[in-house]
TIZA-395543 format. One record per residue (C-alpha): residue number from 1; y, x, z. Coordinates in pm, whole numbers. Layout:
// TIZA-395543
  vexkol       v       u       w
     NUM       Y       X       Z
...
This chain:
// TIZA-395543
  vexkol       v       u       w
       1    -717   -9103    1178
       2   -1007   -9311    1317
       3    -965   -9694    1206
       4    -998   -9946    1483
       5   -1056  -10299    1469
       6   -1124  -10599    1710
       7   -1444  -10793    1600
       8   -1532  -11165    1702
       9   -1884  -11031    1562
      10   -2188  -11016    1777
      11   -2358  -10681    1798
      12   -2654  -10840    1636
      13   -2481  -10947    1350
      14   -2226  -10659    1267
      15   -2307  -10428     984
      16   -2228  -10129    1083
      17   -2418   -9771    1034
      18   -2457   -9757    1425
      19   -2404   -9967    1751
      20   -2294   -9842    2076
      21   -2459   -9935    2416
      22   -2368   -9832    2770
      23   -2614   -9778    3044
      24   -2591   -9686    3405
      25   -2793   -9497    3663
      26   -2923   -9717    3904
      27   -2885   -9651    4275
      28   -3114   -9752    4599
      29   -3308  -10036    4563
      30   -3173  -10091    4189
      31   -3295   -9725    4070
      32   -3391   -9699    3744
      33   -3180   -9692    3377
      34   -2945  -10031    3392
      35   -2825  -10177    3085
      36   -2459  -10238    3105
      37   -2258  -10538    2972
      38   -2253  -10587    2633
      39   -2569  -10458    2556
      40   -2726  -10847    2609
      41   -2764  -10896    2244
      42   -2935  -10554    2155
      43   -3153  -10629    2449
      44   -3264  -10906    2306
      45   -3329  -10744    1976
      46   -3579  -10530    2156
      47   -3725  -10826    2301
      48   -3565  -10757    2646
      49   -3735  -10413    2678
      50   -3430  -10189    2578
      51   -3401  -10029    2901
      52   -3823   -9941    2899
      53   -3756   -9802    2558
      54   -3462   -9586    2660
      55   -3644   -9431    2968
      56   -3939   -9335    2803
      57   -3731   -9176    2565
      58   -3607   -8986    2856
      59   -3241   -9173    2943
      60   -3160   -9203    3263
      61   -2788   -9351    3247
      62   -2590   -9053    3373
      63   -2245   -8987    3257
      64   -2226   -8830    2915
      65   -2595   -8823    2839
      66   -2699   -8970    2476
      67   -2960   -9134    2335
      68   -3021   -9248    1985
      69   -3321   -9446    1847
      70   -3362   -9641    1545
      71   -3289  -10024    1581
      72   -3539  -10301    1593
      73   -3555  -10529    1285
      74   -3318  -10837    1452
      75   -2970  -10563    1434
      76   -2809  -10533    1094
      77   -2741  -10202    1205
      78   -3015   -9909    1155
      79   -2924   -9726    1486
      80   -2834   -9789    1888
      81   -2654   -9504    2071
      82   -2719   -9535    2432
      83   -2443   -9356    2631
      84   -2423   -9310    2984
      85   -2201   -9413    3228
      86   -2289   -9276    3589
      87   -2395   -9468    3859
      88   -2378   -9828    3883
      89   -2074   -9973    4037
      90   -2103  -10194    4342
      91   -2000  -10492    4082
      92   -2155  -10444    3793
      93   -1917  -10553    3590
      94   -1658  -10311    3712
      95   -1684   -9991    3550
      96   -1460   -9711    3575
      97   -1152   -9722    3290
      98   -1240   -9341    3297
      99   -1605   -9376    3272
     100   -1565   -9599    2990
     101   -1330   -9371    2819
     102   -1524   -9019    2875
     103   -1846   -9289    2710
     104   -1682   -9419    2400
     105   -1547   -9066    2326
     106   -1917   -8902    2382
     107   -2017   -9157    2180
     108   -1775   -9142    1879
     109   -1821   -8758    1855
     110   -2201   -8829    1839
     111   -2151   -9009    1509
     112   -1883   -8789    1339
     113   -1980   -8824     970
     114   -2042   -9191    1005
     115   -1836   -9408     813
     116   -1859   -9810    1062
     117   -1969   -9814    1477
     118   -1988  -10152    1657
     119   -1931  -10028    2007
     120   -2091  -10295    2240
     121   -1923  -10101    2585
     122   -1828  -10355    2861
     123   -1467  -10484    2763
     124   -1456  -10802    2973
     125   -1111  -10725    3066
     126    -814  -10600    2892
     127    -798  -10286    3034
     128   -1208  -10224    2960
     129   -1118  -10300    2597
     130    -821  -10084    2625
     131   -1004   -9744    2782
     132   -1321   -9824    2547
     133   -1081   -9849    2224
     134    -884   -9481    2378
     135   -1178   -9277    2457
     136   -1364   -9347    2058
     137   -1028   -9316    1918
     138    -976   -8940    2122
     139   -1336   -8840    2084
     140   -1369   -8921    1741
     141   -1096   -8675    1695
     142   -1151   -8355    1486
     143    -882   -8056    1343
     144   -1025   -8009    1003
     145    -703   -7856     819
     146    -807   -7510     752
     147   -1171   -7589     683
     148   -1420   -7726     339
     149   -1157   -7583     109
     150   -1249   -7429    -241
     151   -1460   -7151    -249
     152   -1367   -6955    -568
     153   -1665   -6703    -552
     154   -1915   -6955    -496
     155   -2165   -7021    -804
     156   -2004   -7301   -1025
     157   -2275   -7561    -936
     158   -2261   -7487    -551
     159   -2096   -7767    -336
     160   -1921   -7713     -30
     161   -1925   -8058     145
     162   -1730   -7891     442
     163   -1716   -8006     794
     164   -1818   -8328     905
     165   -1529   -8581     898
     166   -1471   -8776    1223
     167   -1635   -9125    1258
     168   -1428   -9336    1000
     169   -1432   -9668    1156
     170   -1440   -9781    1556
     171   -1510  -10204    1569
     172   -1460  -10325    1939
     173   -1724  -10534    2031
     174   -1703  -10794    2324
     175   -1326  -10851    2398
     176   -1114  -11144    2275
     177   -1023  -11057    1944
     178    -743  -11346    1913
     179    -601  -11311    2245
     180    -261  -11171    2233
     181    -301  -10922    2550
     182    -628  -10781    2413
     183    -455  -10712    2078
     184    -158  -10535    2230
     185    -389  -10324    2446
     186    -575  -10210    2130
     187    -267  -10168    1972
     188    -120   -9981    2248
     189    -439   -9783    2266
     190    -408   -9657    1880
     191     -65   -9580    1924
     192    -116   -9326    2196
     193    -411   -9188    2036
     194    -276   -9128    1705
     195      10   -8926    1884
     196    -187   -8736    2120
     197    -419   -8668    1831
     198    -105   -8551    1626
     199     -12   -8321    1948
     200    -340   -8175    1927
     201    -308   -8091    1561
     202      18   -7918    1671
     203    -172   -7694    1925
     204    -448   -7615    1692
     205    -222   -7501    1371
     206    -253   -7133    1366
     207     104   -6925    1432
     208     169   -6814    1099
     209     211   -7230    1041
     210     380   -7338    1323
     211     654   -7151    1437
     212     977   -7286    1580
     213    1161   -7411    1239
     214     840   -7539    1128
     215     789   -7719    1403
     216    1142   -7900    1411
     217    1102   -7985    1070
     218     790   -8209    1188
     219    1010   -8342    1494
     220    1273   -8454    1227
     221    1046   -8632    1012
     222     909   -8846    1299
     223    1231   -8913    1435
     224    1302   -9068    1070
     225     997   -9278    1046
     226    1028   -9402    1429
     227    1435   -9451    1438
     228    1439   -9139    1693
     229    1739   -8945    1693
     230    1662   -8547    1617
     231    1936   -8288    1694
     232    1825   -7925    1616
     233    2023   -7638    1683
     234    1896   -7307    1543
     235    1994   -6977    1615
     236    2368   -6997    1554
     237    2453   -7280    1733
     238    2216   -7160    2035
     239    2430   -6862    2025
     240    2757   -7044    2020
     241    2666   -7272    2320
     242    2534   -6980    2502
     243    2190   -7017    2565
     244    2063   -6689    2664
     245    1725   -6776    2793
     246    1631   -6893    2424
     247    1779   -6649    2265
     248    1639   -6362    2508
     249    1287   -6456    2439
     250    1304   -6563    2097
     251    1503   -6254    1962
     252    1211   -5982    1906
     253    1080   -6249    1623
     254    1198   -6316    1291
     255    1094   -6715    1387
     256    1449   -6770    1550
     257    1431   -7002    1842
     258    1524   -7365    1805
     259    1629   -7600    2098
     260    1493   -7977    1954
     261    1658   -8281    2112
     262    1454   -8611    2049
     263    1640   -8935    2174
     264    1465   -9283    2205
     265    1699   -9541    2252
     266    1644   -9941    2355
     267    1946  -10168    2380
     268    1792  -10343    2637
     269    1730  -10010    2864
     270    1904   -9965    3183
     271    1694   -9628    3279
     272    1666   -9302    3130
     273    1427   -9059    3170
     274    1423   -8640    2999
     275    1147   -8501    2903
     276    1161   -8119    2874
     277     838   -7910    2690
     278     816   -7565    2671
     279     727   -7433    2298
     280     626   -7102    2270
     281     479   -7107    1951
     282     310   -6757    2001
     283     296   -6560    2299
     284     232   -6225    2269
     285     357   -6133    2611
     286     705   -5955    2438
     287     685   -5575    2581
     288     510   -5684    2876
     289     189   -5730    2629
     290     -73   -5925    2752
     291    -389   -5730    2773
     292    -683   -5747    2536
     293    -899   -6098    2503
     294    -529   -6274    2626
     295    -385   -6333    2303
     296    -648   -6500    2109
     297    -517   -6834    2250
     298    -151   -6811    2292
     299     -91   -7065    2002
     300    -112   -7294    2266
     301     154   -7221    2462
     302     363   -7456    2303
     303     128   -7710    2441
     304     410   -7885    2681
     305     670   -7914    2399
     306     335   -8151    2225
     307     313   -8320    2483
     308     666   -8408    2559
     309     712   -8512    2134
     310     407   -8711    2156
     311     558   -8921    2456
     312     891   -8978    2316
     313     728   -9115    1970
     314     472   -9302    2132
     315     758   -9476    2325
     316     936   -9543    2044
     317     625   -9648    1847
     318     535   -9959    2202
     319     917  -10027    2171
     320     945   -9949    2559
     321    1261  -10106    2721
     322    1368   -9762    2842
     323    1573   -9458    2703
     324    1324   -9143    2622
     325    1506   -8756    2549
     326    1260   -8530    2469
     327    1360   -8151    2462
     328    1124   -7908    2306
     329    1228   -7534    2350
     330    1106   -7371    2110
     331    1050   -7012    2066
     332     805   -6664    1987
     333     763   -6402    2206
     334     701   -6102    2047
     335     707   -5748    2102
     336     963   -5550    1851
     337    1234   -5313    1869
     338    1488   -5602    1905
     339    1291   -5769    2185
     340    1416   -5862    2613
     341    1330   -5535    2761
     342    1178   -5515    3132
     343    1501   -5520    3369
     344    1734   -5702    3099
     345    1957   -5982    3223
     346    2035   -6283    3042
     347    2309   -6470    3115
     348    2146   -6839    3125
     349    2237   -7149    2976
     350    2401   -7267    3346
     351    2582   -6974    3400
     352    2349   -6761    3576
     353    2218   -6461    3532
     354    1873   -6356    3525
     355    1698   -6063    3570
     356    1371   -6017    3314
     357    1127   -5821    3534
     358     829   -5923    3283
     359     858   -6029    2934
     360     579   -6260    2988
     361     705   -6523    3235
     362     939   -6642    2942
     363     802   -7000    2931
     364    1011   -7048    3328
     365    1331   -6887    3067
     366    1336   -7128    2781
     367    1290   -7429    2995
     368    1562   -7342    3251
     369    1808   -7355    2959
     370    1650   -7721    2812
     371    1697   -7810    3187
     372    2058   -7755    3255
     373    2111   -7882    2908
     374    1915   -8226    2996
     375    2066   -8209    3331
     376    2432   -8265    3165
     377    2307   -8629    3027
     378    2270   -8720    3393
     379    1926   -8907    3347
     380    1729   -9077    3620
     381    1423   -8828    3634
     382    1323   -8546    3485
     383     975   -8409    3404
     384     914   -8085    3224
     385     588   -8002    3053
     386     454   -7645    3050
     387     128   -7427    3004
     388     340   -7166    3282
     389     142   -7001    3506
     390    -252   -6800    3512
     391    -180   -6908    3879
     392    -214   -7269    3852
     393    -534   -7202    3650
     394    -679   -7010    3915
     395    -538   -7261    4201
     396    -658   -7549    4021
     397    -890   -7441    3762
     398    -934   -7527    3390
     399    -937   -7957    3390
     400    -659   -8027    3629
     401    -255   -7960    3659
     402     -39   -7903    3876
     403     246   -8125    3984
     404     546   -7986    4178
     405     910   -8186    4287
     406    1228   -8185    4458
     407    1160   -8532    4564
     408     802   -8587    4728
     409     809   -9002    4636
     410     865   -8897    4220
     411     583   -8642    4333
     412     351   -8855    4427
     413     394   -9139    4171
     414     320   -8884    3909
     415      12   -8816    4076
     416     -93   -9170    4149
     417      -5   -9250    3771
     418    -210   -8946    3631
     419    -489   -9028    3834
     420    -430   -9435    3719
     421    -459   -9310    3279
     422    -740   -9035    3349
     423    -606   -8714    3412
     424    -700   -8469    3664
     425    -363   -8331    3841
     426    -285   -8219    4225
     427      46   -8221    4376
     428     156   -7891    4479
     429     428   -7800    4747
     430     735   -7606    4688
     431     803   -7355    5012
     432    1114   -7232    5060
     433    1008   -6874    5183
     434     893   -6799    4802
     435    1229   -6804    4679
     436    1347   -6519    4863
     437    1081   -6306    4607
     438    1318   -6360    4354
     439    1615   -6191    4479
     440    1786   -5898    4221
     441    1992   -5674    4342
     442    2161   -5685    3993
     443    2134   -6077    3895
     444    2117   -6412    4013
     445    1806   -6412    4040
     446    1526   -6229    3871
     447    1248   -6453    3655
     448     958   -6273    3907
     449     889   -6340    4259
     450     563   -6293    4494
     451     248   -6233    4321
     452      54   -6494    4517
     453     140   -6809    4498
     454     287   -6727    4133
     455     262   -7089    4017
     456     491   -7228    4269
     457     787   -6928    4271
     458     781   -7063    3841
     459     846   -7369    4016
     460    1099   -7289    4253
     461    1266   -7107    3933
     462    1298   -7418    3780
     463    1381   -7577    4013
     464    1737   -7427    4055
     465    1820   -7504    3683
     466    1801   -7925    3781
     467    2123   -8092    3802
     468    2204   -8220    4168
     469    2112   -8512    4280
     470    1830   -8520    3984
     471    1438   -8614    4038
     472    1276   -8376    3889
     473     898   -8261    3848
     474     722   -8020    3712
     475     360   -8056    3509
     476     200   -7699    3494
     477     -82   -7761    3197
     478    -216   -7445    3206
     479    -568   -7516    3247
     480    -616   -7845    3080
     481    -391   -7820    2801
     482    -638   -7613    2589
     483   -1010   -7636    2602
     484   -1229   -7319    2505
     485   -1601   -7441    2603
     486   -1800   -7719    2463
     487   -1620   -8045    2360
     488   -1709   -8319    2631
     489   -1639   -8701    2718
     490   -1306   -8745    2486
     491   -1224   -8404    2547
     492   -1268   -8160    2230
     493   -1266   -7809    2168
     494    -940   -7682    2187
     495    -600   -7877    2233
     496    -649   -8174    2411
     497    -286   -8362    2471
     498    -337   -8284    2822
     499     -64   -8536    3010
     500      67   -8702    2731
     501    -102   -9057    2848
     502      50   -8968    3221
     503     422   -8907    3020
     504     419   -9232    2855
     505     277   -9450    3162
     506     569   -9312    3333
     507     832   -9414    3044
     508     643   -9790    3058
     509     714   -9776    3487
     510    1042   -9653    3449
     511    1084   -9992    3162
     512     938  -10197    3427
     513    1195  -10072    3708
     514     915   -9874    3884
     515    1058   -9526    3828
     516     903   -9386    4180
């Protein structure tokens, strides 16, 4: 992981291999590249003609362009990066938190390979400092794991350096390195990003690595090193307790389901809030097989059941004054002679029964058991986690999620917090008429319903597995959870720890008494 420090340093004095500068496009009568704060010192290394320098070199400030030019002879540093931040604000000094994370994160995967970056990014408040110190962190991520290892039929003398490492070192530049709120922001900042960058690793570890046991077993050693209490029940005991949705996708694999229960506890705490992920830790389809160029992916589809461990340690980890229970439900789908056939029922976790019209909506199946489970702990709210539906992707496309509710307030403070840490996500209505889609003449209700709208009958499916008198919402991550084009901003190339940050701004509300 990415080191980060707090620096009283100037930018002209830090040795470092490279410094970090933001710049803006300029709008109306101010058109033209503008340097943004913290760039004042490097300006004046370049004898107040950085900007000049920069747009003859072609910059023109917009968001997530990238310049790099060697440094004049007052930096101790051999090398400026000049990222770009958009357009100007109407106060100069107020730059988008997002902006400034999307350009430290362009920045710090610019100089993977590089072992110390001052980054000189506006961070005259706290919370500049804080979405500076989050986007390097994130962007200077990189899932190396499977890659540079020893290549036994290469000629003795041959060296295989492998991939580039991520940037080694990120020194925050500008902020107030002995105040106690700046600290605790940066500290807050690594936190999260270590554990979003540890949920990424999850979704990038190929199937054959991470299948339900293995992933427990990572779940229980975190809960040890963080004081979080880790219940696992495996097959046997998910059989005993009668949880047929598990069991009914997980049983054409020989990975056996697990059902994970991560509990956060602060003695000070007077709310609690469940988190529920789904983990399908391959998804084949079961005999509903997905078609061809479908399946290359589906090791993210535990992607939810990341997010939702990432949250409860990073709550643990800031010592929030509320109570986090995580639930990751965890299973494979696969396609074998002991697999949920088309027009199975399974008698659910609740009590109801449920008709299996397609092997592939099994995500909506092992969360409906983890909710009626979480449900019986009577918590405050409850948000599940899920890569569920194609639909949303198509609804929505591939950078934002969905957010559906039985309570429109919880709905909309999801939205507003999302929207407040970075991430792209839409609140999405619930109608009534869908549900009728679901009907089985044989069941309680079948796990298919209308075609159209697809994303919001999963929703209305979960939906009648929440304990009364619950808040509840539902995150579908299909689209952002897992990124197949170019890496951009802080976002890389495949998992990304889509809404983790929104997870664990909710747990600090809900500490605050601002549940929603």
């Amino acid at each position: 992981m990415t080191a980060l420090t707090l620096s009283t340093a100037g930018a002209a004095t830090l040795r470092a291999d490279a410094l970090v500068v933001g710049v803006a496009k300029g709008t109306g009568p101010k058109s033209g590249l503008v340097l943004a704060p913290g760039s004042e010192a490097v300006d004046k290394a370049f004898d107040g003609k950085l900007a000049a320098v920069l747009e003859t070199l072609g910059a023109t400030g917009a968001e997530g362009e990238l310049t790099k030019l060697p440094a004049a002879s007052g930096l101790k540093a051999p090398v400026v990066v000049a990222v770009g931040l958009g357009a100007v604000p109407d106060q100069e000094d107020a730059y988008d938190a997002e902006a400034l994370r999307r350009a430290a994160g362009t920045a710090a995967r610019a100089l993977s390979g590089v072992k110390k970056a001052g980054f000189a990014l506006p961070a005259g408040s706290v919370e500049d400092a804080a979405a500076v110190a989050e986007g390097a962190l994130l962007g200077a991520y990189a899932f190396t794991a499977y890659q540079g290892g020893e290549d036994k039929l290469a000629p003795k003398k041959a060296k295989d350096n492998g991939p580039k490492q991520p940037l080694d070192e990120v020194v925050l530049l500008g902020g107030k390195a002995r105040d106690k709120a700046y600290k605790a922001a940066v500290e807050r900042a690594l936190a999260l990003a270590e554990e979003i960058n540890r949920a990424r690793d999850l979704i990038n570890t190929p199937p054959n690595d991470l299948y339900p046991e293995s992933f427990a077993a990572v779940a229980t050693a975190a809960g040890k090193e963080h004081g979080i209490k880790v219940q696992v029940l495996d097959e046997k005991a998910l059989v005993k307790g009668g949880y047929g949705g598990l069991l009914g996708v997980g049983q054409g694999s020989t990975n056996g389901p697990r059902l994970v229960k991560l509990a956060y506890t602060h003695p000070k705490a007077e709310k609690t809030l469940a988190l529920v992920g789904k983990g399908i830790t391959y998804d084949s389809g079961g005999i509903s097989l997905k078609p061809a160029g479908h399946n290359e992916t589906m090791k993210c589809d535990m992607s939810g059941a990341a997010a939702v461990f990432a949250a409860v340690v990073s709550a643990a980890r800031l010592g929030l004054k509320v109570n986090v229970t995580g639930w990751l439900a965890l299973a494979e789908n696969m396609p074998s002679g002991n697999a949920t056939r088309p027009g199975d029922v399974l008698r659910m976790y609740s009590g109801k029964t449920v008709e299996v019209l397609n092997t592939d909506a099994e995500g909506r199946l092992v969360l409906a058991d983890a909710l009626t489970r979480a449900s019986e702990e009577k918590p405050d709210a409850i948000v599940d986690v899920a890569t569920l539906t194609g639909a949303m992707v198509l609804a929505l496309g591939n950078r934002t999620f969905g957010i559906m509710a039985n309570d429109d307030a919880f709905r909309t403070s999801i939205h507003e917090i999302a929207d407040e840490v970075g991430e792209a996500s839409w609140p999405m209505p619930l109608p009534a008429d869908l549900r009728k889609g679901m009907d089985s003449p044989t069941a309680d209700i079948a796990n298919m319903g209308e075609r159209m709208g697809g994303g919001l009958v999963a929703g209305l499916f979960l939906k009648e597995f929440v304990g009364e008198g619950i808040a509840w919402a539902h995150l579908d991550i299909a689209g952002p959870a897992f990124h197949e084009g170019a890496p951009y901003g802080y976002t890389p190339k495949g998992g990304t720890g889509s809404a983790v940050r929104t997870l664990v701004r909710l747990a600090e509300r809900t500490a605050d008494g601002d549940l929603g």
